[in-house]
Structures are given as structure tokens and as C-alpha cells.
N, CA, C and O of each residue as an XYZ file, in Angstrom:
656
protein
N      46.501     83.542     74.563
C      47.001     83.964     75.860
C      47.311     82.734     76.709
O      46.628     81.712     76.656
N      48.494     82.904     77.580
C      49.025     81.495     78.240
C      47.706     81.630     79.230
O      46.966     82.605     79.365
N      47.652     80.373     79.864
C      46.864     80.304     80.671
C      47.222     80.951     82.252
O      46.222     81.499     82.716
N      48.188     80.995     82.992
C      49.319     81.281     83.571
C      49.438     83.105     83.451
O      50.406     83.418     82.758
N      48.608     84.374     84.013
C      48.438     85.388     83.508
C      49.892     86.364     84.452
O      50.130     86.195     85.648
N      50.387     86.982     83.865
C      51.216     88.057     84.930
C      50.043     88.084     86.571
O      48.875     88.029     86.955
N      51.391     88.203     86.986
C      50.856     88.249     88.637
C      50.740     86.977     89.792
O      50.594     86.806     91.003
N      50.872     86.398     88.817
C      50.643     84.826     89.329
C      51.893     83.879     89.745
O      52.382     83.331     88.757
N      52.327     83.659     90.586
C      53.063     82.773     91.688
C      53.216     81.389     90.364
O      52.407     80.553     89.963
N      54.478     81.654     90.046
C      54.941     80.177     89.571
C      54.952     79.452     89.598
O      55.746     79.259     90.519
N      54.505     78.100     89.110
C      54.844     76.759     90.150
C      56.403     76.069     89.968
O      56.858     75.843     88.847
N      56.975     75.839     90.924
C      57.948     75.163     91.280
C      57.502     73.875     90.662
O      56.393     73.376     90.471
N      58.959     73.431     90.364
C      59.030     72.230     89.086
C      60.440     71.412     89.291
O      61.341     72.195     89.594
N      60.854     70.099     89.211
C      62.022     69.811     89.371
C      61.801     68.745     87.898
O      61.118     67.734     87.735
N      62.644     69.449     87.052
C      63.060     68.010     85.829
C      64.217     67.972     85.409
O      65.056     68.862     85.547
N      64.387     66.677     84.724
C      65.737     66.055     84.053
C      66.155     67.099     82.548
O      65.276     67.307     81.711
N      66.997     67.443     82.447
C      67.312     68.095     81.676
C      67.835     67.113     80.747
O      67.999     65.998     81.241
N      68.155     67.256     79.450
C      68.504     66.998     78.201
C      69.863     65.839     78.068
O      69.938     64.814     77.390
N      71.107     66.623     79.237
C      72.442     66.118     79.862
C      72.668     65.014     80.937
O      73.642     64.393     81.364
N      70.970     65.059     81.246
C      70.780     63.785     82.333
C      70.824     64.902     83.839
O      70.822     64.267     84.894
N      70.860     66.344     83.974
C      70.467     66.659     85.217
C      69.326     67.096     85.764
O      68.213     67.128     85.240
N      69.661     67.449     86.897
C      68.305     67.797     87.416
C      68.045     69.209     87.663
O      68.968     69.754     88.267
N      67.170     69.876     87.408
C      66.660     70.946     87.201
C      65.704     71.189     87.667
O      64.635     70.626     87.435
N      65.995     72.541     88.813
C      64.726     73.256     89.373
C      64.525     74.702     89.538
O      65.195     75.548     90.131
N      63.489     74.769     88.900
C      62.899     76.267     89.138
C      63.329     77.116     90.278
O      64.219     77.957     90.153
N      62.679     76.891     91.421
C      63.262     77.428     92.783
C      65.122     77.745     92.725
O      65.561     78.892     92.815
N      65.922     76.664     92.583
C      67.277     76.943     92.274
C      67.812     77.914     91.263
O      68.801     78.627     91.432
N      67.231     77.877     90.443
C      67.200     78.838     89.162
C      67.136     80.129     89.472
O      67.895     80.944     88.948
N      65.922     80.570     90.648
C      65.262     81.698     90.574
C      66.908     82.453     91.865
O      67.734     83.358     91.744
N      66.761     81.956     92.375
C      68.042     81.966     93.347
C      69.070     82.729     92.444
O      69.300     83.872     92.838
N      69.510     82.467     91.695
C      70.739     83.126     90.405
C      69.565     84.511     89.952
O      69.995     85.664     89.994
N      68.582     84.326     89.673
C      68.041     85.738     88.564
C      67.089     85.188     87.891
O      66.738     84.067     88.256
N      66.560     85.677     86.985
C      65.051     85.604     86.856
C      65.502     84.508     85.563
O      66.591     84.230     85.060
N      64.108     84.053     85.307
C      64.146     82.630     84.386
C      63.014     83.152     83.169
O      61.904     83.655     83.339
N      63.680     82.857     81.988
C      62.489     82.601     80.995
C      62.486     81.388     81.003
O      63.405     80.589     81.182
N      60.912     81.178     80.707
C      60.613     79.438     80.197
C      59.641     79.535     79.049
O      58.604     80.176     78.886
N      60.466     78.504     78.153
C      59.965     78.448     77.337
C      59.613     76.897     76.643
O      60.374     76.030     76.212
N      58.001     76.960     76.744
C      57.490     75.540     76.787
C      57.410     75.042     74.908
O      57.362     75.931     74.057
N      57.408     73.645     74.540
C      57.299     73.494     73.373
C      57.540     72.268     72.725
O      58.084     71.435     73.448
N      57.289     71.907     71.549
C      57.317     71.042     70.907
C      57.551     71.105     69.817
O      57.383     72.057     69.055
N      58.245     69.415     69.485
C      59.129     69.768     68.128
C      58.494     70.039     67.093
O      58.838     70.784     66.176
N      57.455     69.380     67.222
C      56.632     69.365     65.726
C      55.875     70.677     65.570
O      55.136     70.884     64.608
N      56.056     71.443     66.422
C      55.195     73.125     66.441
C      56.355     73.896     65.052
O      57.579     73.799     64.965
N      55.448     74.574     64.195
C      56.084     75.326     63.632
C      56.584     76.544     63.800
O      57.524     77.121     63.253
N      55.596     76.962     64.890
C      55.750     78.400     65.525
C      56.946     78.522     66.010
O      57.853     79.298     65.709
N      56.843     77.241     67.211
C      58.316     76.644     68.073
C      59.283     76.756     67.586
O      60.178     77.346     68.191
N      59.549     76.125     66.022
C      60.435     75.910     65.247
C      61.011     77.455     65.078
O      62.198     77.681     65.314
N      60.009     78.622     64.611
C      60.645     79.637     64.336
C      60.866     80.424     65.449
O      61.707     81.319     65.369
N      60.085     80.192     66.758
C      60.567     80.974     67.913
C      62.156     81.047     68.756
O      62.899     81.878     69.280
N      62.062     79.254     68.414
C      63.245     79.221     69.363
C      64.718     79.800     69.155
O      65.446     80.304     70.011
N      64.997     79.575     67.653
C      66.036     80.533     67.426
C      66.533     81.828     67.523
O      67.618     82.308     67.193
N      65.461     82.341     68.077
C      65.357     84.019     68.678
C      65.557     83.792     69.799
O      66.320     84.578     70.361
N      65.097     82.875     70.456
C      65.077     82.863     72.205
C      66.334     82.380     71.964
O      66.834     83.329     72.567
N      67.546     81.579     71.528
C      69.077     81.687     71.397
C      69.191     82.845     71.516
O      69.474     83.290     72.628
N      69.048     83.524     70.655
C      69.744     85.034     70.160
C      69.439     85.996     71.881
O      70.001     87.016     72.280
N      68.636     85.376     72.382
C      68.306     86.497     74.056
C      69.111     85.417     74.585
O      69.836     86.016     75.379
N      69.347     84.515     74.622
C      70.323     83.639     75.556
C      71.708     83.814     75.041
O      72.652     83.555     75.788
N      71.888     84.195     73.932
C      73.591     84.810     73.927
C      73.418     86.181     73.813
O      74.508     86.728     73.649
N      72.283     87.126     73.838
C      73.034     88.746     74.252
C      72.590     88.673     75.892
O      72.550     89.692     76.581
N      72.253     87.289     76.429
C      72.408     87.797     77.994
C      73.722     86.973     79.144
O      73.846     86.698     80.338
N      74.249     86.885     78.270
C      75.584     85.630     79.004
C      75.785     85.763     80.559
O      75.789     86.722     81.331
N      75.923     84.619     80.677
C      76.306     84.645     82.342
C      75.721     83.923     83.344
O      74.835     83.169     82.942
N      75.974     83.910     84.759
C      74.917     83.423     85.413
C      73.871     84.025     86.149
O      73.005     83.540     86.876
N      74.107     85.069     85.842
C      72.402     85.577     86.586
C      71.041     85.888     85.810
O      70.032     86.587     85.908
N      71.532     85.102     85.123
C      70.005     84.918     84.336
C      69.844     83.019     83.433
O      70.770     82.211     83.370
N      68.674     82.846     82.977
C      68.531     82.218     82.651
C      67.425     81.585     81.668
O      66.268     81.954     81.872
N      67.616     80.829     80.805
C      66.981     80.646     79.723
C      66.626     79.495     79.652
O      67.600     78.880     79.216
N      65.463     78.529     79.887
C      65.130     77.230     79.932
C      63.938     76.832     78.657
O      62.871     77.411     78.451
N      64.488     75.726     77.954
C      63.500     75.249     77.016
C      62.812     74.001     77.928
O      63.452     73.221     78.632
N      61.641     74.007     77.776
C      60.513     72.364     78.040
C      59.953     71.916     77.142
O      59.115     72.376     76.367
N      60.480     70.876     77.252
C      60.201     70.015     75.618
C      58.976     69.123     76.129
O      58.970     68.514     77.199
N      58.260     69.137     75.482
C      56.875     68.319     75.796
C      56.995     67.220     74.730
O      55.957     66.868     74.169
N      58.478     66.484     74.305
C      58.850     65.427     73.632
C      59.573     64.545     74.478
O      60.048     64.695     75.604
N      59.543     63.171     73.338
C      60.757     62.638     74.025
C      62.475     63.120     74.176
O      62.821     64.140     73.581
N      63.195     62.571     74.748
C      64.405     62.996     74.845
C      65.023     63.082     73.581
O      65.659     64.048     73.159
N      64.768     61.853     72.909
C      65.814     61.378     71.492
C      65.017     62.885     70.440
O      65.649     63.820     69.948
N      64.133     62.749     70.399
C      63.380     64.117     69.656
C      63.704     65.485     69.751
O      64.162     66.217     68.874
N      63.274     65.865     71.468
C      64.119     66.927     71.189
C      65.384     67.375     71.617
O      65.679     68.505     72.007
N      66.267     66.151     71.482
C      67.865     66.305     71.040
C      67.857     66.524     69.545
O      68.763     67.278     69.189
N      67.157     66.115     68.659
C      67.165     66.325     67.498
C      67.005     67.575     67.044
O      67.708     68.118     66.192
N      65.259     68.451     68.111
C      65.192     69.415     67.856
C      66.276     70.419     67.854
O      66.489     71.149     66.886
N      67.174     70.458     69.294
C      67.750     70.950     69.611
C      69.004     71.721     68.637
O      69.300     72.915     68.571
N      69.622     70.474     67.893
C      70.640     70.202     66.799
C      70.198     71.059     66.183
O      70.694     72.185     66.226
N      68.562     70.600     65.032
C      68.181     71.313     63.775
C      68.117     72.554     64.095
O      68.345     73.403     63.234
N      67.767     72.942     65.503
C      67.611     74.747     65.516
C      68.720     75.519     66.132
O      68.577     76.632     66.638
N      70.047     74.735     66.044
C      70.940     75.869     66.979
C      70.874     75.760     68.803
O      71.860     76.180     69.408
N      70.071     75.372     69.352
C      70.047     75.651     70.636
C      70.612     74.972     71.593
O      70.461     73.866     72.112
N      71.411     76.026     71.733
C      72.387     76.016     73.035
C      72.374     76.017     74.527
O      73.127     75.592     75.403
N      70.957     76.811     74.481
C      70.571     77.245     76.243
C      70.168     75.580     77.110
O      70.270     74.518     76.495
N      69.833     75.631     78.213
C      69.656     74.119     78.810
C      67.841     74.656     78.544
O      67.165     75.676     78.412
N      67.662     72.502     78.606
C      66.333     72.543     77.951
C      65.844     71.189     78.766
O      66.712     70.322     78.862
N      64.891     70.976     79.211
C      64.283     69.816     80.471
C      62.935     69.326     79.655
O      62.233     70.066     78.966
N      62.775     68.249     79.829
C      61.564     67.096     79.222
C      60.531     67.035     80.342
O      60.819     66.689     81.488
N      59.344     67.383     79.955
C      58.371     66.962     80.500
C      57.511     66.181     79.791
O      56.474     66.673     79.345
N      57.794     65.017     79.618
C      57.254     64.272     78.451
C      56.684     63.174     79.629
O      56.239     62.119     79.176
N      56.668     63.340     81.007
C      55.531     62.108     81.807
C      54.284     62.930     81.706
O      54.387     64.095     82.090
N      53.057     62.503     81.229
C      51.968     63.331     81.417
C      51.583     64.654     81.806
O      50.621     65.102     82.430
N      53.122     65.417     80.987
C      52.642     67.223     81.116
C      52.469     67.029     82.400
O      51.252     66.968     82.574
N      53.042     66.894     83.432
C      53.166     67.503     84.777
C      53.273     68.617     84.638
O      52.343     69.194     85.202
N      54.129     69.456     84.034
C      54.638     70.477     84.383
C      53.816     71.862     83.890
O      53.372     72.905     84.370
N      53.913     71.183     82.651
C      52.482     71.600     81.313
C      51.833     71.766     81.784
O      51.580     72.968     81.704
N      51.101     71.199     82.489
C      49.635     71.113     83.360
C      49.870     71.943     84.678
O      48.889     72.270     85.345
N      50.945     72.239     85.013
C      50.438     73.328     86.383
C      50.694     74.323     85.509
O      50.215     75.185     86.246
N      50.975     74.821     84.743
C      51.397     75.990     84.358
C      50.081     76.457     83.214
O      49.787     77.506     82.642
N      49.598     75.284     83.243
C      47.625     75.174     82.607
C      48.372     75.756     81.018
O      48.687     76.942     80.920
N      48.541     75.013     80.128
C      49.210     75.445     79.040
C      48.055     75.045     77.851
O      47.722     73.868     77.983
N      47.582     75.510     77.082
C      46.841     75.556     76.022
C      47.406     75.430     74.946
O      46.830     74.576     74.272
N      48.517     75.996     74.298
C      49.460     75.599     73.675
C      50.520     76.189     73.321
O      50.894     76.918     74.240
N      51.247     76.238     72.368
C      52.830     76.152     72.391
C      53.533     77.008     71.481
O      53.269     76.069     70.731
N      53.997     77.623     70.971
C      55.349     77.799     72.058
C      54.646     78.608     73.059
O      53.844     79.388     72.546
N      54.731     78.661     74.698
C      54.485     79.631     75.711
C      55.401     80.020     76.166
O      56.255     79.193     76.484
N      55.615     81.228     76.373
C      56.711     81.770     77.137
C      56.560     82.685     78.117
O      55.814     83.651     77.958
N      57.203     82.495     79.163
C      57.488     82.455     81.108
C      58.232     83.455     81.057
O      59.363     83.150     80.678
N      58.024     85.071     81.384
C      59.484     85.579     82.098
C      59.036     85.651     83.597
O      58.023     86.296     83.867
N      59.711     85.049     84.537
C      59.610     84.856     85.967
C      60.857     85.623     86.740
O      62.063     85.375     86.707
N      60.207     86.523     87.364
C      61.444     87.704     88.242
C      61.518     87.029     89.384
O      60.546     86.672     90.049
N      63.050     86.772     89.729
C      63.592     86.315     90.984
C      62.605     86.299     91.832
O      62.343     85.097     91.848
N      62.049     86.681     92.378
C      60.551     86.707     93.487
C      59.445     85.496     92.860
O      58.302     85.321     93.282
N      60.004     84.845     91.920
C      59.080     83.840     91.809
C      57.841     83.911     90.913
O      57.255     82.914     90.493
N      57.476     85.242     90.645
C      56.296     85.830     90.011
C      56.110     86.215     88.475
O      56.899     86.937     87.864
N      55.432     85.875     88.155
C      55.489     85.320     86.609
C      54.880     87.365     85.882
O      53.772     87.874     86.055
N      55.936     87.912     85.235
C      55.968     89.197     84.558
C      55.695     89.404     83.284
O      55.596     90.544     82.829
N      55.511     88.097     82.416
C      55.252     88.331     81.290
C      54.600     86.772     80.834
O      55.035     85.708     81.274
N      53.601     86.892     79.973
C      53.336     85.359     79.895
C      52.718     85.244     78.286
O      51.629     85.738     77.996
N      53.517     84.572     77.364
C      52.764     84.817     75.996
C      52.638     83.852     75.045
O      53.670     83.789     74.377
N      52.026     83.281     74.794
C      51.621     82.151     73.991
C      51.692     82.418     72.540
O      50.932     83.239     72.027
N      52.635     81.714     71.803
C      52.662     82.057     70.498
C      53.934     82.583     69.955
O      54.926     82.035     70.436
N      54.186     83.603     68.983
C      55.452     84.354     68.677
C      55.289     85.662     69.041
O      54.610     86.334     68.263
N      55.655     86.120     69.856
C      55.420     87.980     69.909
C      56.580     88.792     69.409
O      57.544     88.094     69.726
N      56.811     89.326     69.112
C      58.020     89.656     68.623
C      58.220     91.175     69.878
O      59.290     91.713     70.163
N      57.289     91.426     70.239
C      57.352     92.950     71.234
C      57.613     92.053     72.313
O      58.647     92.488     72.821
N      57.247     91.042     72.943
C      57.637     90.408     74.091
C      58.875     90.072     73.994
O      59.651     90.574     74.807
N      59.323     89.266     73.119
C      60.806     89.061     73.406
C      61.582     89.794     73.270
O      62.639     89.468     73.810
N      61.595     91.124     72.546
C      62.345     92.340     72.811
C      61.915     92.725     74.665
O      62.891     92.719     75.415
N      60.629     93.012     75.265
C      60.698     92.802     76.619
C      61.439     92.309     77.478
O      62.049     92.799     78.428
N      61.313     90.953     76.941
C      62.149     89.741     77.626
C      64.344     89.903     77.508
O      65.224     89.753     78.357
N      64.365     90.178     76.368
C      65.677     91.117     76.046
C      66.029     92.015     77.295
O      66.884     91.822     78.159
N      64.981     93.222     77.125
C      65.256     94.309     77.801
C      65.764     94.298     79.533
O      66.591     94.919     80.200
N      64.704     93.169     79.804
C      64.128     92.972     81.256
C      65.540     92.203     81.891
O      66.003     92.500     82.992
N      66.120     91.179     80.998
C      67.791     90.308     81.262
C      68.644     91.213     81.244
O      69.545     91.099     82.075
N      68.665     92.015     80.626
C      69.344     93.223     79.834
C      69.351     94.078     81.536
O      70.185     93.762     82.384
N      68.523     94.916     81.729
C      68.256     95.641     82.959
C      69.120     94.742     83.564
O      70.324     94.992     83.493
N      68.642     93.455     84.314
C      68.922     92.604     85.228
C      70.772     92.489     85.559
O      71.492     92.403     86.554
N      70.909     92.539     84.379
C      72.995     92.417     84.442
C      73.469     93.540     84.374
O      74.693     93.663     84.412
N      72.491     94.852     84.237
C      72.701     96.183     84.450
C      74.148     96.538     83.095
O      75.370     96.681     83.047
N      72.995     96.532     82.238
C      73.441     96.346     80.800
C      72.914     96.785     80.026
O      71.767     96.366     80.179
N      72.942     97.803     78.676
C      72.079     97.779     77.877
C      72.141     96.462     76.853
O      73.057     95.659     76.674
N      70.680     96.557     76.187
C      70.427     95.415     75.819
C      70.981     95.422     74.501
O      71.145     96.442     73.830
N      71.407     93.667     73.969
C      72.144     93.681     72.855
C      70.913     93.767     71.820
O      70.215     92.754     71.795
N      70.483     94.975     70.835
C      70.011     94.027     69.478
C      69.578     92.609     68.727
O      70.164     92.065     67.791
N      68.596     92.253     69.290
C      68.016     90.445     68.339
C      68.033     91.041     66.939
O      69.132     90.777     66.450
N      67.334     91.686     66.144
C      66.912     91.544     65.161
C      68.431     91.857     64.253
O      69.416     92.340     64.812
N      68.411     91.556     63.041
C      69.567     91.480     62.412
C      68.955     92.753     61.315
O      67.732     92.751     61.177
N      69.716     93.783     60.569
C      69.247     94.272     59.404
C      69.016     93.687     58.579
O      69.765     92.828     58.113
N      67.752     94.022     58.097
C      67.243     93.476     56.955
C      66.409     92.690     56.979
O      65.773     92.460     55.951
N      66.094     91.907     58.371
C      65.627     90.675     58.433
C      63.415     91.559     58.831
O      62.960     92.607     59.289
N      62.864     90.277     58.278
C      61.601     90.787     58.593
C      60.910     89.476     59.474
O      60.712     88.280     59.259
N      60.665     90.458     60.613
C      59.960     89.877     61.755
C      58.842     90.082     61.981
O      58.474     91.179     62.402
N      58.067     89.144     61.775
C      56.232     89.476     61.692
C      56.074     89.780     63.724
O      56.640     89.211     64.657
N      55.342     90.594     63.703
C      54.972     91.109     64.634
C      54.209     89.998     65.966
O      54.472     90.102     67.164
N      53.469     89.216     65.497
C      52.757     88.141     65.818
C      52.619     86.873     65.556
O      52.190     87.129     64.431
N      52.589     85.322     65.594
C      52.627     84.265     65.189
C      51.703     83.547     66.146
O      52.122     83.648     67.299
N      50.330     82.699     66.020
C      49.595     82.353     66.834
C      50.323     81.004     66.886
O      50.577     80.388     65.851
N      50.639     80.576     68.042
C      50.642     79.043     68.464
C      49.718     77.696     68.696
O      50.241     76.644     69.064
């Protein structure tokens, strides 16, 4: 379980993103609600999570929502990560002493943030869930007043759970 429980007031965060910008939570929330999703390259979980969290960042296109990776690497790393897994969505380094990591009290990785425009953290899950990110789907999905596109592909088998 993230440390960071539903109900709980977000912390505001400003980092350098991947492209060299700057990136903040508060601005973000302004457009529509934000997943965050914290992580590292060398996580295997990470490795298999993040390519799903693509797949919710292209069935939710647009700007009123948003999809943020935090790389708890260096830059050159996870640009690398980025490459090997497909990911497209914008993604910010907190690689100075887990600042960011650390307000958000992170235990470990992959964690994932769905934060509703109001700032307030609605879903919080440490690990792979596979019922959360269909949530997290649904909830972007609602938000653009849309039904939601399908992640899972036929055929494909998605373990229900993955501890981080």
C-alpha cells in the first residue's frame, strides 16, 4: 500500500521533465486530474506496468487529463527507459534526494497517484493492480465524458496483482 492513502491532499511538486521543462502539479491539476506514476528503471514491476499506463495515456488523448511518469533515475537512464518501453506520456526526474518521493512517503515502486482536479489523491496503489488501472481508465474516461477505451488486448493474460 502507497504510503500516501485516498483522502489525502497532494503535495505540490515542481520538476524538470525529461525535454528540459518545468513541471508542476498545481498547473497540471488546473487542466484535469493527474495520474502519477512514480518509478524506476531497474524495477521489474515498473518495467511491466508502464506499458499499460501508455495504453491509458493513448485511450485518454487530449488536454484535460494527464499522465505523468517520476523517474527516481538519472536523466540519461530513464531516457533509455523511456525508449525500451514505448513511453510517450511526459515523465519528470526526481533523482535530487527523492524530494518528491519523500513527500509523497513512497515505500516503493511502481506507485501510482490518481489525483482529481481538487487536488485530492482518489486512488493510491503500489505495485501492479490490474483493477486499479482499469479504475484509473474509467475515472479519465468519465472525465472527457467518454466511454472508456478497452486496455486489455484479446488474448492477452493479465495477472491480477504484481507486488512492487
Amino acid at each position: 500500500m502507497a504510503a500516501l492513502n485516498p483522502g489525502t491532499r497532494a503535495p505540490d511538486f515542481t520538476l524538470s521533465s525529461v525535454q528540459g521543462h518545468s513541471v508542476s502539479l498545481r498547473e497540471l491539476l488546473q487542466k484535469g486530474p493527474v495520474v502519477l506514476a512514480f518509478f524506476k528503471v531497474s524495477c521489474p514491476v515498473c518495467q511491466y506496468t508502464f506499458p499499460f499506463l501508455e495504453r491509458v495515456f493513448r485511450a485518454n488523448p487530449g488536454t484535460g487529463v494527464t499522465v505523468l511518469g517520476i523517474s527516481q533515475d538519472d536523466l540519461r537512464d530513464t531516457k533509455g527507459f523511456l525508449r525500451e518501453y514505448g513511453v510517450t506520456f511526459s515523465v519528470v526526474v526526481d533523482d535530487r534526494a527523492y524530494a518528491v518521493s519523500n513527500a509523497y512517503r513512497l515505500t516503493n515502486v511502481p506507485t501510482i497517484f490518481y489525483i482529481a482536479e481538487d487536488g485530492e489523491i482518489e486512488i493510491s496503489c503500489a505495485g501492479w493492480s490490474k483493477a486499479d488501472m482499469e479504475v484509473i481508465n474509467r475515472k479519465l474516461a468519465e472525465h472527457r465524458r467518454q466511454k472508456p477505451v478497452p486496455l486489455w488486448h484479446k488474448g492477452e493474460d493479465i495477472p491480477d496483482f504484481r507486488a512492487g
